[in-house]
VMD Tcl script that builds the backbone (N, CA, C; Angstrom):
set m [mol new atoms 471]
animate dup $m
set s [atomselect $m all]
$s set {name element resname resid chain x y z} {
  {N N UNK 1 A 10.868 -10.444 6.941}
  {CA C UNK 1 A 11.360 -11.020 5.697}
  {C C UNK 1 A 10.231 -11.589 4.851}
  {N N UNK 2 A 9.181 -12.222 5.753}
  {CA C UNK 2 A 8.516 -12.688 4.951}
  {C C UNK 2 A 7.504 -11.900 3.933}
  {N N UNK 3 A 7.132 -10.025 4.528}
  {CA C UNK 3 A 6.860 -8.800 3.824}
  {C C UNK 3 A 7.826 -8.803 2.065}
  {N N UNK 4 A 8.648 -8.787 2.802}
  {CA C UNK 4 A 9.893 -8.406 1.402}
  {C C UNK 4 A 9.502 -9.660 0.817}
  {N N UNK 5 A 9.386 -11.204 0.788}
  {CA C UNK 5 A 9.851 -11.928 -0.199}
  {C C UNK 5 A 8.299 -12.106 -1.369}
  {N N UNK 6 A 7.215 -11.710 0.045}
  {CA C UNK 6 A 5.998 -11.165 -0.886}
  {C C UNK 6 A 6.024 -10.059 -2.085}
  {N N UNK 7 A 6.495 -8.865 -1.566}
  {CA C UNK 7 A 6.883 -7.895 -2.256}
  {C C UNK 7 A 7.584 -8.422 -3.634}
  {N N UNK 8 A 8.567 -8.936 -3.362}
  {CA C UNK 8 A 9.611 -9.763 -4.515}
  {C C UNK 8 A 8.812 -9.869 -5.426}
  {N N UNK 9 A 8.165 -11.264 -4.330}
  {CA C UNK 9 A 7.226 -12.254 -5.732}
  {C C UNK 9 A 6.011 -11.398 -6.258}
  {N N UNK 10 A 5.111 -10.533 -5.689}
  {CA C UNK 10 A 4.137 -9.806 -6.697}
  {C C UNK 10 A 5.384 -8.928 -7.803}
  {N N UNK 11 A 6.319 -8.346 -7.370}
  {CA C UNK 11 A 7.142 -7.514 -8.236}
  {C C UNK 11 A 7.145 -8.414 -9.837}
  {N N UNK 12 A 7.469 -9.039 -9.376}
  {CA C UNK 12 A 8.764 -10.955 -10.381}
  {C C UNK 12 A 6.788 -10.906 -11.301}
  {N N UNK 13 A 5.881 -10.948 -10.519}
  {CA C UNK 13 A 4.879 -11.389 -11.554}
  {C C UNK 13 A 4.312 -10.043 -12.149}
  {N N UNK 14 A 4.366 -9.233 -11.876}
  {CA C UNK 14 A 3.727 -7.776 -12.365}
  {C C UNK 14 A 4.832 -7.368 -13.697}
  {N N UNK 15 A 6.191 -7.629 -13.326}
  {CA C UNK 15 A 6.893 -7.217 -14.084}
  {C C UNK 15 A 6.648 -8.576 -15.519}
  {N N UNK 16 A 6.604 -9.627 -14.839}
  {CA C UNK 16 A 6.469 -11.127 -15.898}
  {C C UNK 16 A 5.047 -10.477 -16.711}
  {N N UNK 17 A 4.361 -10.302 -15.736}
  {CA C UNK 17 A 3.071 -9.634 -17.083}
  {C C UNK 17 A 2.781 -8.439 -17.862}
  {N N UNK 18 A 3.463 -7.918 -17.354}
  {CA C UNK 18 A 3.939 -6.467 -18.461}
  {C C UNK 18 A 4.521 -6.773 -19.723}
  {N N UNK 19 A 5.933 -7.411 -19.191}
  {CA C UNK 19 A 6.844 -8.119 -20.257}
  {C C UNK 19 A 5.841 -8.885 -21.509}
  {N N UNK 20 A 5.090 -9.530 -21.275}
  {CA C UNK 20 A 4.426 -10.595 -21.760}
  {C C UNK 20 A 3.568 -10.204 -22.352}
  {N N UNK 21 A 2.748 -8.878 -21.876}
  {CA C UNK 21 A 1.882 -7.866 -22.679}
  {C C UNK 21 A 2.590 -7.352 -23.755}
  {N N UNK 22 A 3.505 -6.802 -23.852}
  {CA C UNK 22 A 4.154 -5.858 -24.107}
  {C C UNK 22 A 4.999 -6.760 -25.383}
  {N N UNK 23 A 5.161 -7.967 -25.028}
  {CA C UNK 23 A 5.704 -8.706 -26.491}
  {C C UNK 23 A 4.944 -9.278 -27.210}
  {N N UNK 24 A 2.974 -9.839 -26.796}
  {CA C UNK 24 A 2.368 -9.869 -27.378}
  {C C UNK 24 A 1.159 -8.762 -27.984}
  {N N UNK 25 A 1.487 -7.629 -27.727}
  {CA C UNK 25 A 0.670 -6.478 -28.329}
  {C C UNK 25 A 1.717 -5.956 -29.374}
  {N N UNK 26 A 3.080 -5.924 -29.214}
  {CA C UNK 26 A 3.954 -5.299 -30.616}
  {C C UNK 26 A 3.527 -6.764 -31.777}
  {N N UNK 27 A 3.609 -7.940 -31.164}
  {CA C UNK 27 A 3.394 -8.769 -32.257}
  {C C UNK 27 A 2.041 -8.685 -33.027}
  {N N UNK 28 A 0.990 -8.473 -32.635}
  {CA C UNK 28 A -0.406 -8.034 -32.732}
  {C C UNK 28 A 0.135 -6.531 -33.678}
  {N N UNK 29 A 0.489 -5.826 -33.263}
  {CA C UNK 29 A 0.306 -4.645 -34.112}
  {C C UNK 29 A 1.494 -4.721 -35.146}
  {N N UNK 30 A 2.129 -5.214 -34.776}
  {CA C UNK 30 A 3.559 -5.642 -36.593}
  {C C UNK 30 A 2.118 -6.686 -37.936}
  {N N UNK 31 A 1.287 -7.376 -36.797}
  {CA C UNK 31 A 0.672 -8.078 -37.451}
  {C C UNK 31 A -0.465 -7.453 -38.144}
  {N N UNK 32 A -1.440 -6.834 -37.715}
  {CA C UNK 32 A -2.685 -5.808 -37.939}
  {C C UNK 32 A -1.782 -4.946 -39.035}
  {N N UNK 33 A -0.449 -3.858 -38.947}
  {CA C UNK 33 A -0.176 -2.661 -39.257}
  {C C UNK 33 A 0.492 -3.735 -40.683}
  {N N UNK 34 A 1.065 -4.887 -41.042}
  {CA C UNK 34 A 1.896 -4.883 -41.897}
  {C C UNK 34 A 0.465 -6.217 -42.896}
  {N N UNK 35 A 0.315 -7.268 -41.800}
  {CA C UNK 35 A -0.280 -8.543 -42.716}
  {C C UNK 35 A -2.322 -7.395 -42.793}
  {N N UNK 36 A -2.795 -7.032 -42.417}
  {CA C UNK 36 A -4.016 -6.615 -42.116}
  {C C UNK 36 A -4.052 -4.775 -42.942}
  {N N UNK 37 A -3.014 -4.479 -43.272}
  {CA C UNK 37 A -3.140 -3.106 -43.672}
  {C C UNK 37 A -4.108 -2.350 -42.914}
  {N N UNK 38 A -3.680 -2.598 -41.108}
  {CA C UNK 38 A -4.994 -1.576 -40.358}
  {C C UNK 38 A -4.056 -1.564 -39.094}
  {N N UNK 39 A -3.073 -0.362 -38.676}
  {CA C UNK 39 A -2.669 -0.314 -37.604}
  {C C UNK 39 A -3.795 -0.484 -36.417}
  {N N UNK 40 A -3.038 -0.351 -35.212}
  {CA C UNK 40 A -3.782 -0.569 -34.061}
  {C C UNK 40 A -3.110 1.081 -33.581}
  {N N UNK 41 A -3.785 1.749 -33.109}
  {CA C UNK 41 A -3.237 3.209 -33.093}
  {C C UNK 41 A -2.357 3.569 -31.609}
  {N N UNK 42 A -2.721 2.647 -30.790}
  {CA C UNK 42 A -2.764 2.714 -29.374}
  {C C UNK 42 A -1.771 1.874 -29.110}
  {N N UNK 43 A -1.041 0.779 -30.042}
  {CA C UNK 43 A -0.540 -0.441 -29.627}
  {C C UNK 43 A 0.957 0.675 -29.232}
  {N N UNK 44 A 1.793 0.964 -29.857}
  {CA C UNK 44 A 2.901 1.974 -29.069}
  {C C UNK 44 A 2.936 2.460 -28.193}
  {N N UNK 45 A 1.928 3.136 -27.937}
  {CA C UNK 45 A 2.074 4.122 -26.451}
  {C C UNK 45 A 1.706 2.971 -25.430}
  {N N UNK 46 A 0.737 1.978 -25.201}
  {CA C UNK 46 A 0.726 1.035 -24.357}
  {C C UNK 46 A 2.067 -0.150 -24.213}
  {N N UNK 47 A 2.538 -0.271 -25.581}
  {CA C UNK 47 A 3.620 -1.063 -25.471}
  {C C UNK 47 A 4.774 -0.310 -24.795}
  {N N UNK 48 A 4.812 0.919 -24.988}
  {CA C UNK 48 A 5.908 1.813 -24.527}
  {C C UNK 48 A 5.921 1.741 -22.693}
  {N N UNK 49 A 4.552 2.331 -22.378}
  {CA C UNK 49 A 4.276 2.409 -20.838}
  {C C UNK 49 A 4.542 1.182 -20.355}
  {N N UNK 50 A 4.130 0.263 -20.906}
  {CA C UNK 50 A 4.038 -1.231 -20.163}
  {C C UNK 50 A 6.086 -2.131 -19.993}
  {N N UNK 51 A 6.865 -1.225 -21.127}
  {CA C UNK 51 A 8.162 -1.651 -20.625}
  {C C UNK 51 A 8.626 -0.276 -20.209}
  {N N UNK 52 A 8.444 0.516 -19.627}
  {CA C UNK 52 A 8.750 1.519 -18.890}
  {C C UNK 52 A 8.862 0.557 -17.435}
  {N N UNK 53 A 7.418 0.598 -16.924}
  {CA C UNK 53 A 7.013 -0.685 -15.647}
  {C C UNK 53 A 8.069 -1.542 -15.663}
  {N N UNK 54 A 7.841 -2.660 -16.965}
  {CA C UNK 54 A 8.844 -3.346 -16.728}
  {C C UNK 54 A 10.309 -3.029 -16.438}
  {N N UNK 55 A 11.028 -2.460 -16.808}
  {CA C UNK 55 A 12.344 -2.347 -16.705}
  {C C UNK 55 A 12.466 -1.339 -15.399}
  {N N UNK 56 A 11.549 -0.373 -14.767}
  {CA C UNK 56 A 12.049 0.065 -13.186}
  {C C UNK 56 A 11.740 -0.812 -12.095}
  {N N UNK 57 A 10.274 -2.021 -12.534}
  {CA C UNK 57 A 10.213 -2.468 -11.663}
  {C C UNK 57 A 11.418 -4.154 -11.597}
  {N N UNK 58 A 11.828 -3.987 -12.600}
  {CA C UNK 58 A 12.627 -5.495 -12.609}
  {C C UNK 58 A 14.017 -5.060 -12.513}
  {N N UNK 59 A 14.685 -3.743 -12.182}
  {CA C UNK 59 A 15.660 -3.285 -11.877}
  {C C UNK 59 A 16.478 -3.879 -10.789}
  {N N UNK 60 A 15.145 -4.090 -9.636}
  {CA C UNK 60 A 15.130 -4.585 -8.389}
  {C C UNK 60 A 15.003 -5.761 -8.453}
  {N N UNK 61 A 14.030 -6.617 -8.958}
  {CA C UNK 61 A 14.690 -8.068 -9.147}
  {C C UNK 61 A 15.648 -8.525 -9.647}
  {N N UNK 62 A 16.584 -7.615 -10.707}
  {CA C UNK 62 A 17.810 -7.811 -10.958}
  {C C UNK 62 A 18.933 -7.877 -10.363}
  {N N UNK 63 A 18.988 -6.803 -9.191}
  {CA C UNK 63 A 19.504 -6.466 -7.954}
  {C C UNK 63 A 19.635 -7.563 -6.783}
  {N N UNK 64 A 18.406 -7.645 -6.587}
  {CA C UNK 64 A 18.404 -8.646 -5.667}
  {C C UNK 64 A 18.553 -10.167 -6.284}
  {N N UNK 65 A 18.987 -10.620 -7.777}
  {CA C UNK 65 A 19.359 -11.864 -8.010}
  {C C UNK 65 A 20.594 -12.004 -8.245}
  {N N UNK 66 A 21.294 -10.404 -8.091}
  {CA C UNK 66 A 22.296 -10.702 -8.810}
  {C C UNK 66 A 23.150 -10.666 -10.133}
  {N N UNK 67 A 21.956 -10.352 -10.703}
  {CA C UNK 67 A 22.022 -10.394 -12.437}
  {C C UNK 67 A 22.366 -9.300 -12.665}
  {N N UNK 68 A 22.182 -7.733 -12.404}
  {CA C UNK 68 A 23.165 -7.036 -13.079}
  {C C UNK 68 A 24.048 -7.420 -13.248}
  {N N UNK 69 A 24.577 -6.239 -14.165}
  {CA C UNK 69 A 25.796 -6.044 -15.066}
  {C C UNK 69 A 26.941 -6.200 -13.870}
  {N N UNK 70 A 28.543 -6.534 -13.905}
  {CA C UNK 70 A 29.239 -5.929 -12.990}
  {C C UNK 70 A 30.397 -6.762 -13.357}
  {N N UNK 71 A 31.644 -6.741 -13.141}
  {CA C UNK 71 A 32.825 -7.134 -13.553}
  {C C UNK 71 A 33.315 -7.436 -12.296}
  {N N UNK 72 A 33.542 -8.441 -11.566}
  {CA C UNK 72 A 34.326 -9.140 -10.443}
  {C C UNK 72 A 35.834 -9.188 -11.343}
  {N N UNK 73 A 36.627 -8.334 -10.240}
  {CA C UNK 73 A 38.104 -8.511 -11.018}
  {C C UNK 73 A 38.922 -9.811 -9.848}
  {N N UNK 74 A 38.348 -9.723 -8.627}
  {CA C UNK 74 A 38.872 -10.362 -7.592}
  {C C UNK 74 A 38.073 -11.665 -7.185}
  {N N UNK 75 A 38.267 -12.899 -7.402}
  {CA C UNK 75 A 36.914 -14.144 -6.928}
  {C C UNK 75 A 36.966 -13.996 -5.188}
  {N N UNK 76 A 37.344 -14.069 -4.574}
  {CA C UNK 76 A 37.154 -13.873 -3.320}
  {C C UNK 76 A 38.142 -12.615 -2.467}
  {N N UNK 77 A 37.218 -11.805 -2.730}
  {CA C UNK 77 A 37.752 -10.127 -2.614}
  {C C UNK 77 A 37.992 -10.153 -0.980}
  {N N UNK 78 A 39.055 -9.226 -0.494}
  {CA C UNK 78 A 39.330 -9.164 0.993}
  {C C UNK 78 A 38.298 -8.431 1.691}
  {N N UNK 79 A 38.700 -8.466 3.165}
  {CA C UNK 79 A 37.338 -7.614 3.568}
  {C C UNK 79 A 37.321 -6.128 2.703}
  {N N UNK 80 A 38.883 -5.298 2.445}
  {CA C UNK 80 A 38.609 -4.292 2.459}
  {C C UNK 80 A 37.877 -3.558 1.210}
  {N N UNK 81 A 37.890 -4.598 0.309}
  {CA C UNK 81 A 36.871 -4.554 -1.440}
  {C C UNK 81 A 35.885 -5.204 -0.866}
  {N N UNK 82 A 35.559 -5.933 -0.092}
  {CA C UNK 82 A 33.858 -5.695 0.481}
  {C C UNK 82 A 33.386 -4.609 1.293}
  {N N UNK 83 A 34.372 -3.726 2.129}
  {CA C UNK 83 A 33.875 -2.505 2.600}
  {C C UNK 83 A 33.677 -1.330 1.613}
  {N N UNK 84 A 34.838 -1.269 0.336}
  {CA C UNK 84 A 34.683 -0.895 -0.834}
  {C C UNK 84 A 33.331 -1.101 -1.658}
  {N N UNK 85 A 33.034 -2.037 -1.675}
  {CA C UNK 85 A 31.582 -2.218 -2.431}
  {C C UNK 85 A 31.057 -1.876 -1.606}
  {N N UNK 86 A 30.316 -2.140 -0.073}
  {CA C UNK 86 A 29.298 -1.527 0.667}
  {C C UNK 86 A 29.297 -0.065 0.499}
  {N N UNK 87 A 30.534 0.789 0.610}
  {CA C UNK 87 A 30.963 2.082 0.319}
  {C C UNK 87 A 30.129 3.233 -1.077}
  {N N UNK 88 A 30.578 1.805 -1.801}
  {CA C UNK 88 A 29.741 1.973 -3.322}
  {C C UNK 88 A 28.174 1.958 -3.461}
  {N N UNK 89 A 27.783 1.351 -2.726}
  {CA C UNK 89 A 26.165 0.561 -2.654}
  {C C UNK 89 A 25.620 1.920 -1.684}
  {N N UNK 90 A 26.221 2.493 -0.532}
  {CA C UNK 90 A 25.855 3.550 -0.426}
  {C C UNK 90 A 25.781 4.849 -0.893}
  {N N UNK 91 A 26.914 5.174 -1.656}
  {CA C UNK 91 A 27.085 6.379 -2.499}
  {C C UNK 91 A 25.453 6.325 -3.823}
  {N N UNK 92 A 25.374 4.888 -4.011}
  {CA C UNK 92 A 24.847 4.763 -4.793}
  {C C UNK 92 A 22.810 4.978 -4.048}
  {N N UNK 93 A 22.840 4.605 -2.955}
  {CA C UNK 93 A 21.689 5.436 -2.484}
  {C C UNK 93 A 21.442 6.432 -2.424}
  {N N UNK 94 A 22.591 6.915 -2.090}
  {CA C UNK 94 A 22.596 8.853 -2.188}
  {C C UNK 94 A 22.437 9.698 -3.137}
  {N N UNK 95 A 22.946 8.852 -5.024}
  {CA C UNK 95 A 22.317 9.071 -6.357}
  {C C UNK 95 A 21.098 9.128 -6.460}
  {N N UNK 96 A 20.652 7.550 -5.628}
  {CA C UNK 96 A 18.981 7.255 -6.141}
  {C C UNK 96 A 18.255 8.859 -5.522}
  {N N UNK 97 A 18.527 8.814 -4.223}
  {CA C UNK 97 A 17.851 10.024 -3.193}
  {C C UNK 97 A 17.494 10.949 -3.961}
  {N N UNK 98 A 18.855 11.542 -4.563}
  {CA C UNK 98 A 18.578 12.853 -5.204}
  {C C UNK 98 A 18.029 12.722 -6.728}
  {N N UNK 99 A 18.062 11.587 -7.223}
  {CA C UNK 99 A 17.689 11.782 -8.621}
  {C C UNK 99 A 16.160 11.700 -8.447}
  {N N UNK 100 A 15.650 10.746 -7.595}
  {CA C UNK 100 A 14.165 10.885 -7.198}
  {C C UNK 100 A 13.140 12.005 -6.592}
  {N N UNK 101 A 14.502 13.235 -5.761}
  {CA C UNK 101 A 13.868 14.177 -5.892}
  {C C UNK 101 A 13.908 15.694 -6.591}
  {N N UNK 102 A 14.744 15.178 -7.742}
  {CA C UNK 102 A 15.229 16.179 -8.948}
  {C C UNK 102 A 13.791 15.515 -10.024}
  {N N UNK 103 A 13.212 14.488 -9.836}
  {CA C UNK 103 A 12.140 13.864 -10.738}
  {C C UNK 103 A 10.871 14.529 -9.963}
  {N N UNK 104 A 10.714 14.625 -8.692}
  {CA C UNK 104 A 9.893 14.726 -8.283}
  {C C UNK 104 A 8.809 16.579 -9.155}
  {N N UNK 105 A 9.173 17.335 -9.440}
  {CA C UNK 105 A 8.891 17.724 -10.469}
  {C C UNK 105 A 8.033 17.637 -11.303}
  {N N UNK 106 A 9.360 17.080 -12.182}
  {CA C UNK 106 A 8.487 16.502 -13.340}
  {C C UNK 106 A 7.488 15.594 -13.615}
  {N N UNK 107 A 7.511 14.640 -12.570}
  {CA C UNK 107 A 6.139 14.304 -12.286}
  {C C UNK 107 A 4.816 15.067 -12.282}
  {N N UNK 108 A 4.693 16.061 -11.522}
  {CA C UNK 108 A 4.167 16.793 -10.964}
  {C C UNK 108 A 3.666 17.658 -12.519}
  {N N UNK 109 A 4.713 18.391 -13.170}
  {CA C UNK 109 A 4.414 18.692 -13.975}
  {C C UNK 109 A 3.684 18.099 -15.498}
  {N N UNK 110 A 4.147 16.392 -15.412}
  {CA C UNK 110 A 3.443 15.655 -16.473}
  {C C UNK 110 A 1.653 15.066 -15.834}
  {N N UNK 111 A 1.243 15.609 -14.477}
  {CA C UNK 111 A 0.676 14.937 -14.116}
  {C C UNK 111 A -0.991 15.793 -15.054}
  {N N UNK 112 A -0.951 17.093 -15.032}
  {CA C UNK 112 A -1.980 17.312 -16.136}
  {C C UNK 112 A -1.461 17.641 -17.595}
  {N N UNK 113 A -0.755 16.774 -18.129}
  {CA C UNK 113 A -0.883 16.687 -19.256}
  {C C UNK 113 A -1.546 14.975 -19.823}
  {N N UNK 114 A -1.492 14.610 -21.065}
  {CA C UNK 114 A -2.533 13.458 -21.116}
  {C C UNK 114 A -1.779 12.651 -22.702}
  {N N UNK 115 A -1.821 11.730 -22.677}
  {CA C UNK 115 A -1.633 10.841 -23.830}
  {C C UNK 115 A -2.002 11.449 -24.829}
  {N N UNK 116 A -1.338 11.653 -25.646}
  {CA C UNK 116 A -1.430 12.120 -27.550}
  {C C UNK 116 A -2.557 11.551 -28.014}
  {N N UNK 117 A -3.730 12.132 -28.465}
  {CA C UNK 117 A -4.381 11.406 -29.451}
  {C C UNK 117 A -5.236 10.303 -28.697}
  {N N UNK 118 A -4.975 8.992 -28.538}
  {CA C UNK 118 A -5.476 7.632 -28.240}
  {C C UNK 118 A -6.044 8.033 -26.875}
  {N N UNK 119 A -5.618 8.008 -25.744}
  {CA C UNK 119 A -5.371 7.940 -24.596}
  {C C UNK 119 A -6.234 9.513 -23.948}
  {N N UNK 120 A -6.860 10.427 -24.105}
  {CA C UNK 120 A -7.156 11.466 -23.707}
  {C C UNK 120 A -7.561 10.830 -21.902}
  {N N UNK 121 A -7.724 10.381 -21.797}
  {CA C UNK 121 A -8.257 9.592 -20.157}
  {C C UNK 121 A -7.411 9.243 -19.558}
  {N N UNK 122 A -5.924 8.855 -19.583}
  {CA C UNK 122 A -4.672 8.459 -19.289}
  {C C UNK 122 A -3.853 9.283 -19.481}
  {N N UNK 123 A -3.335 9.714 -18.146}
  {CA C UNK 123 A -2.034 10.796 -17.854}
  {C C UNK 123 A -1.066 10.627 -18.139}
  {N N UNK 124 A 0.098 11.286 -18.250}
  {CA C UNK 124 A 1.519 11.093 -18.844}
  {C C UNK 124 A 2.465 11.095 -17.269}
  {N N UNK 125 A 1.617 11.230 -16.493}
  {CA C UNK 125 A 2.153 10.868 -15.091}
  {C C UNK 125 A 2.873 9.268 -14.822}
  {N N UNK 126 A 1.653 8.337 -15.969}
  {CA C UNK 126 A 2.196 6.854 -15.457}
  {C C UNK 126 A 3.542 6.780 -15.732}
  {N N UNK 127 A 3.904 6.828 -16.892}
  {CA C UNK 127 A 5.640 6.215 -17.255}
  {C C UNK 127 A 6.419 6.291 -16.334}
  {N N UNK 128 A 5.741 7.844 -15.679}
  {CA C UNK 128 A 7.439 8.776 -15.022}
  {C C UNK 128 A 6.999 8.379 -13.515}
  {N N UNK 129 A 5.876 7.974 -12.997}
  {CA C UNK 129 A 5.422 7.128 -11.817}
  {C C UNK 129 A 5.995 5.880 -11.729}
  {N N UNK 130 A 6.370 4.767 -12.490}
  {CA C UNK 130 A 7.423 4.070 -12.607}
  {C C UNK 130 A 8.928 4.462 -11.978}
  {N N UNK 131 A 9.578 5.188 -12.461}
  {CA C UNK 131 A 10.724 5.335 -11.635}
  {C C UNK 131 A 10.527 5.747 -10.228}
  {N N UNK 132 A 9.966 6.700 -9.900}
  {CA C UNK 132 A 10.440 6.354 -8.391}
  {C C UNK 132 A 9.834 5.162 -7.308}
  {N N UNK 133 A 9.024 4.385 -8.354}
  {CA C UNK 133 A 8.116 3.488 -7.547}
  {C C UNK 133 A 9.755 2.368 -7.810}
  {N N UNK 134 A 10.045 2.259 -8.980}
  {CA C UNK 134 A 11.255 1.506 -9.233}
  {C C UNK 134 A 12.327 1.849 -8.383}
  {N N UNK 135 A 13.038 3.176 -8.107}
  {CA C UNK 135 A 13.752 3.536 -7.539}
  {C C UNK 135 A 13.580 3.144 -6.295}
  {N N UNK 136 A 12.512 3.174 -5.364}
  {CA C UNK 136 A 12.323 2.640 -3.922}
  {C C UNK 136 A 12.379 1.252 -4.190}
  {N N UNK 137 A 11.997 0.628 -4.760}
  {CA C UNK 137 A 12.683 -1.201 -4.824}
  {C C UNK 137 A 13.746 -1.316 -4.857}
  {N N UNK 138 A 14.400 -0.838 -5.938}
  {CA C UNK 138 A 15.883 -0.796 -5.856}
  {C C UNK 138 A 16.358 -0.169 -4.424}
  {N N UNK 139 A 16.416 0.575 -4.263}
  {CA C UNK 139 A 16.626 1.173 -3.001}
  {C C UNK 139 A 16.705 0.366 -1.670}
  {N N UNK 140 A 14.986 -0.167 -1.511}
  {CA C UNK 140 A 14.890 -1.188 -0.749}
  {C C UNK 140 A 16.068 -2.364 -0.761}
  {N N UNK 141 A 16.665 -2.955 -1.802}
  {CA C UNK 141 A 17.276 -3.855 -2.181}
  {C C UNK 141 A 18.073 -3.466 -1.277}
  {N N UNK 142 A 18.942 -2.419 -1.892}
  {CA C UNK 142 A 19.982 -2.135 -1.312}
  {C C UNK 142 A 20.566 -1.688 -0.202}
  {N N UNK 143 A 19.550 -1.232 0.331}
  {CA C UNK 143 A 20.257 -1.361 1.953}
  {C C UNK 143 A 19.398 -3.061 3.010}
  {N N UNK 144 A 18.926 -3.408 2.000}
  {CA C UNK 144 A 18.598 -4.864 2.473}
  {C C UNK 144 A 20.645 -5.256 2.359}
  {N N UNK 145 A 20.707 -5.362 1.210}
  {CA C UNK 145 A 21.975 -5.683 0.709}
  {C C UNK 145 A 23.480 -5.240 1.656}
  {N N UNK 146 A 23.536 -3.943 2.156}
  {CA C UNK 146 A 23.948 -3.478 2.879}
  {C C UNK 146 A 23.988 -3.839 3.597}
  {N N UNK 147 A 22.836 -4.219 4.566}
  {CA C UNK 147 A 22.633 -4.348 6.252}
  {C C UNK 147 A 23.036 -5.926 6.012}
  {N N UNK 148 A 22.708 -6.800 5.197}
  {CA C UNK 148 A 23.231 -8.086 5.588}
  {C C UNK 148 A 24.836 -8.316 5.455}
  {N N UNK 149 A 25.188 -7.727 4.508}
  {CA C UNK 149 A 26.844 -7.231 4.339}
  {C C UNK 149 A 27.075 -6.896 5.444}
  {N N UNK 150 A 27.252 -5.621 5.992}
  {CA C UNK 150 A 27.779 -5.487 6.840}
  {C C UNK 150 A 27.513 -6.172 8.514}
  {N N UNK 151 A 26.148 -6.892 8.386}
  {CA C UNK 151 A 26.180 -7.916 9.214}
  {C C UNK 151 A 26.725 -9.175 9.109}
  {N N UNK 152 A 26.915 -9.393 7.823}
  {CA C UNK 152 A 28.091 -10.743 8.035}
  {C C UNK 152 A 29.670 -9.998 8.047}
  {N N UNK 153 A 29.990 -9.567 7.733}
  {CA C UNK 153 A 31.496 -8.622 8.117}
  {C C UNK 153 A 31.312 -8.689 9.541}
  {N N UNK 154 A 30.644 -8.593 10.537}
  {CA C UNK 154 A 30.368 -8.364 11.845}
  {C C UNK 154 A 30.843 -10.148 12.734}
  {N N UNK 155 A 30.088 -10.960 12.009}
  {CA C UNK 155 A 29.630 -12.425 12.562}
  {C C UNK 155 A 31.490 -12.795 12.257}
  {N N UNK 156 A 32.222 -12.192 11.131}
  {CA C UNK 156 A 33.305 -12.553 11.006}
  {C C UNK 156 A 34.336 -12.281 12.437}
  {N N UNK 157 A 34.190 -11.072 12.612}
  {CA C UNK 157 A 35.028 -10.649 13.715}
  {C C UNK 157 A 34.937 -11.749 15.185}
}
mol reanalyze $m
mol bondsrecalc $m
mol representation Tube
mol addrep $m
């Protein structure tokens, strides 16, 4: 556990500094491109990549806080809408599985191509390297999520 809560916390700060890049470089270039009449040429495609990161890798801290999206219709659901959701949480690994290796691909295929213009030194591999690095966090989450579920369903009996 104490692996994973490391993992967490570099995640929680990698994703906190992306975010943080990424809202002070659009402000920088609204500022340069509109008050300075001199875009920054590069500020998009870095602002773009950098919430790509953010949002696969904070998918999983979302997950694991709780904070997704989700509609509780029941406040204290019976066991059998908690075997229902575990049910769900697995189907839903079996999405991630295959969508990660329906990507696997295209990775592959963006990996020699190269940033437009700015970037000739930087691959178009990073963005799409994000999801499945995101997808295995999430992932991770979730059968973390799983296995303690169905280990407290267990402690009940």
């Amino acid at each position: 556990m104490v692996i994973i809560n490391r993992i967490r916390k570099a995640v929680a700060i990698i994703t906190t500094v992306a975010l943080t890049s990424t809202l002070i470089l659009v402000i920088f270039a609204v500022f340069f491109r509109y008050a300075l009449n001199n875009p920054i040429p590069w500020a998009e495609t870095v602002s773009r990549l950098l919430f790509v990161w953010t949002i696969f890798l904070g998918s999983s801290l979302c997950y694991y806080r709780g904070s997704m999206f989700k509609v509780e219709l029941v406040k204290n659901p019976p066991r059998l809408l908690i075997l229902l959701r575990k049910g769900i949480e697995i189907f839903v690994i079996i999405v991630m599985l295959y969508g990660a290796l329906l990507l696997l691909p295209t990775i592959a295929k963006q990996y020699m191509s190269v940033f437009p213009n700015f970037f000739p030194i930087v691959n178009m591999s990073w963005p799409f390297v994000a999801i499945p690095i995101g997808l295995l966090l999430l992932l991770g989450e979730v059968v973390i999520s799983l296995y303690e579920g169905f280990f407290q369903i267990g402690k009940e009996n």
